[in-house]
N, C-alpha and C positions, 0 to 999 in steps of 0.2 A: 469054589468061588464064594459060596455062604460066609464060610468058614475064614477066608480074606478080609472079607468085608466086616466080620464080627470082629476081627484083632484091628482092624482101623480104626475101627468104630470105639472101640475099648482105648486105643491109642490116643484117639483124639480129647478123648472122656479126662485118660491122666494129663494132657497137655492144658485143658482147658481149668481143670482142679488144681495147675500149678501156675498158672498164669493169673488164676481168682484171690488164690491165696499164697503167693510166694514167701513172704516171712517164716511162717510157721513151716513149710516142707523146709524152707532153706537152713532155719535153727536145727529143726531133726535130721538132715542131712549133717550138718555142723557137731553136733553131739557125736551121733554113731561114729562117726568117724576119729574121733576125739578118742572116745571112748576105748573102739579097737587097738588104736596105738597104746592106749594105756594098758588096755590087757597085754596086749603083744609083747611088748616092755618088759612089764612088771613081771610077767612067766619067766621072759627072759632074763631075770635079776637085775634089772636096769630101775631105778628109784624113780620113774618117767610122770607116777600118778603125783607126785608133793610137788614136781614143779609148777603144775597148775592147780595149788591148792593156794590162798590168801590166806596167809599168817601175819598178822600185825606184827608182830615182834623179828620176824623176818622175811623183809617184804622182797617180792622179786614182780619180774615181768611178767612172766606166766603167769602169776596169781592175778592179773586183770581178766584172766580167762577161765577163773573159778567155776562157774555158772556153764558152762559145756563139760564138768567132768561130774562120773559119779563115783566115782572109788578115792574111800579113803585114803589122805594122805599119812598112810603109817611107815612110810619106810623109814623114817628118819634117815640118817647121812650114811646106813649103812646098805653098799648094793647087795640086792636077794633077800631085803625081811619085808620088801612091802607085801610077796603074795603069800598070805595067808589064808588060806581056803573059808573060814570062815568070814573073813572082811570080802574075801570074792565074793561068797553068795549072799551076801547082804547087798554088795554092788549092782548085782545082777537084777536084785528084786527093786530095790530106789530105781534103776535105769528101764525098766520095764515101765514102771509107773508113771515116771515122768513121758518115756517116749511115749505111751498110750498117752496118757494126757494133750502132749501138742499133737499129735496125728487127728486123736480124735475129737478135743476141744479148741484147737488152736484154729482149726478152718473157722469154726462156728463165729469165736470169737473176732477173727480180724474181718469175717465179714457185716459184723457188725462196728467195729471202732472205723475198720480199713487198715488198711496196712502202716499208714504212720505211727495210728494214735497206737498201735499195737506194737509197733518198736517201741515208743514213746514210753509207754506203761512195761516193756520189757527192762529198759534201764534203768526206771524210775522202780521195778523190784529187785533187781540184783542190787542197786544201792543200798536199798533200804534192809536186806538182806547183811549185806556188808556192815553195815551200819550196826545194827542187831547184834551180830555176833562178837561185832568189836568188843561190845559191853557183856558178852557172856567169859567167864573164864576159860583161858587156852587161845581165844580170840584166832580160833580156824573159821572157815568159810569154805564150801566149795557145793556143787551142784546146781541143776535148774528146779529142783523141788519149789522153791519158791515161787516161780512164772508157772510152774505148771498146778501148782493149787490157786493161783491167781486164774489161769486158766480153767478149770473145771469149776471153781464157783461162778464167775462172771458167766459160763455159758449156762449152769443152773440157774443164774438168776433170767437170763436171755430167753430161755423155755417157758421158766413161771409166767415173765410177762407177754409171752406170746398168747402161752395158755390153749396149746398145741397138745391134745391126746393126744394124736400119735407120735411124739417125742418122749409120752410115760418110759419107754422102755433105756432110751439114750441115759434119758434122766437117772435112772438106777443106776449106770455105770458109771458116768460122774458123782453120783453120791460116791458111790464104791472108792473113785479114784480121792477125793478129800480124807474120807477116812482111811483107806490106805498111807495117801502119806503123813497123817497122822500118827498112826499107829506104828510108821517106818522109824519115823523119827524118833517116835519115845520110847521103840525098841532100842534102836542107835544106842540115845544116851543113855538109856538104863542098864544093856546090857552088855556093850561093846566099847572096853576101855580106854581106847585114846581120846584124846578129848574132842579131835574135829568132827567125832559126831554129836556132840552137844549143838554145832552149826546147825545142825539139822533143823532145832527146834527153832531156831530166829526163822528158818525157811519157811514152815509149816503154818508159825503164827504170821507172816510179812504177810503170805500170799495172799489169805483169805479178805486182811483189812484193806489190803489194795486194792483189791478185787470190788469188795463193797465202797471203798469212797470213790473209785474211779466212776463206778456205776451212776453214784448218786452224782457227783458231778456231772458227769455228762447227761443228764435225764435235767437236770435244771438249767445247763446251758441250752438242751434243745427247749427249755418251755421258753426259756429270755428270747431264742431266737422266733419263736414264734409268735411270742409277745409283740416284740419291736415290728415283725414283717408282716402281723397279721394272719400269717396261712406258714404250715411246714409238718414236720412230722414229730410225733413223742413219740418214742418206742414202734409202735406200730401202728400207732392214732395220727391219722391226716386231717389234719384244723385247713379250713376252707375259709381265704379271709370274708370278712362280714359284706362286704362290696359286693360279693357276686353272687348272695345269698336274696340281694334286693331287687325290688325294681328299680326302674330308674324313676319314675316319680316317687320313691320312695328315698332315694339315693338324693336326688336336687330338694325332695323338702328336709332332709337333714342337714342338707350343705347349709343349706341358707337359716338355720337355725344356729350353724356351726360361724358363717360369718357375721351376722347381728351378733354373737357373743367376742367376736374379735372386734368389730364395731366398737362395741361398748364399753370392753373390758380389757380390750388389748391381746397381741396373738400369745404373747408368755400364760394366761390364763387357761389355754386350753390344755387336757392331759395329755400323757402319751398317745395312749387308743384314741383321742378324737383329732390327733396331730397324724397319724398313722391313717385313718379314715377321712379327712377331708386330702390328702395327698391319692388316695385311689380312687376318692370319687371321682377326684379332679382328672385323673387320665382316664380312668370308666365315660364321663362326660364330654371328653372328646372327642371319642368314637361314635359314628351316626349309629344310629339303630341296625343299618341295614347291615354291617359290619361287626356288631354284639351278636344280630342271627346268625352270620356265617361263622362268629368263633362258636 
């Protein structure tokens, strides 16, 4: 009966961890399976890994779906040369990295953007991705190394501003996971001659600066919003608007400081924060006392 109720209990654990964070299982579901076929394939002399490789010079369908594969497209048009044991185990090591990456950064991450902004920011790196590599010679493309070093800095940057000890240890492993695909990458192109591993490096560098302006945006759209509404949250800082900080005869002798200045000077004269503050005194003021105790 214990032993029941522990596999529920574990059961209910994975449904509620995929129902928080669907994107990121749904991408790594999306990949592994990409992936297999392309092992499968490619064992079997079938050229299965280039049709989802983005080559500007010959563009196909498959190549919109560059970003779920990780093995080189080396077959070129002949069936049985894309498996080469050495481009396999370089495959193996990029898809390890990256899948560690969304498993284990990818939860952290959409639960702080949420699931939109986190598809949002996945598109807006396979672009930019794409993009990158147009301008590198050979103009190959393919993998998610880019989202997932996207991913492992934006959740590093997520821990520093929590500022969570007990995350030091998480924290090591996404260092690990950055410099890994670092290091994947400049292996690729240094030492593995076809040229779609030069893609690698547009990947390696897209992620990180995505990662860092995505952050910085959104950390100043939440101060605007807090700005405008008076009370919300930065990062992990909850701003308390100034209205409920006062008393209320502290609250009607500011109002009436705030209307003689619209008296005098007309309502375009008053700021944001004192247009933002005579708006919440004015519904704070409507409420009797006895009604401000029960909130």
């Amino acid at each position: 009966m214990t032993e029941a109720t522990t596999t529920l209990r574990k059961r209910d654990e994975i449904v509620e961890r995929l129902m928080a964070h669907p994107f990121s299982f749904a991408l790594g579901a999306a990949v592994l399976l990409v992936q297999v076929a392309i092992y499968v394939t490619e064992i079997s002399g079938v050229p299965f890994g280039r049709f989802f490789a983005l080559h500007f010079s010959e563009m196909n369908v498959g190549g919109l779906l560059f970003a779920f594969t990780h093995y080189a497209p080396v077959s070129g048009n002949t069936f049985g040369a894309g498996f080469l044991p050495l481009d396999f185990l370089f495959s193996l090591l990029l898809f390890g990295v990256c899948g560690f990456s969304l498993l284990h950064c990818g939860p952290v991450v959409e639960g702080y953007y949420g699931t939109r902004r986190t598809v949002a920011t996945f598109v807006l790196c396979t672009l930019a991705h794409a993009a990158v590599a147009a301008a590198i010679p050979g103009g190959w493309a393919y993998s998610s190394l880019g989202f997932a070093m996207f991913l492992a800095v934006t959740s590093l940057l997520v821990t520093m501003e929590r500022r969570d000890e007990h995350s030091e240890a998480e924290s090591d492993y996404r260092v690990l996971v950055v410099l890994g695909g670092l290091v994947i990458a400049a292996m690729g192109a240094g030492f593995l001659p076809h040229p779609s591993y030069h893609g690698l490096l547009a990947a390696a560098g897209v992620g990180p600066v995505c990662a860092v302006t995505a952050f910085v945006l959104n950390r100043r759209l939440q101060m605007r919003r807090v700005r405008m509404r008076g009370e919300g949250k930065v990062g992990d800082l909850y701003f308390v608007d100034e209205v409920d900080l006062l008393t209320r005869t502290e609250v009607e002798t500011r109002m009436d400081k705030l209307l003689g200045k619209i008296a005098a000077t007309g309502m375009d004269s008053l700021t944001i924060d004192e247009r933002r503050f005579l708006k919440h005194a004015s519904q704070r003021l409507k409420r009797s006392p006895s009604e401000e105790t029960r909130a």
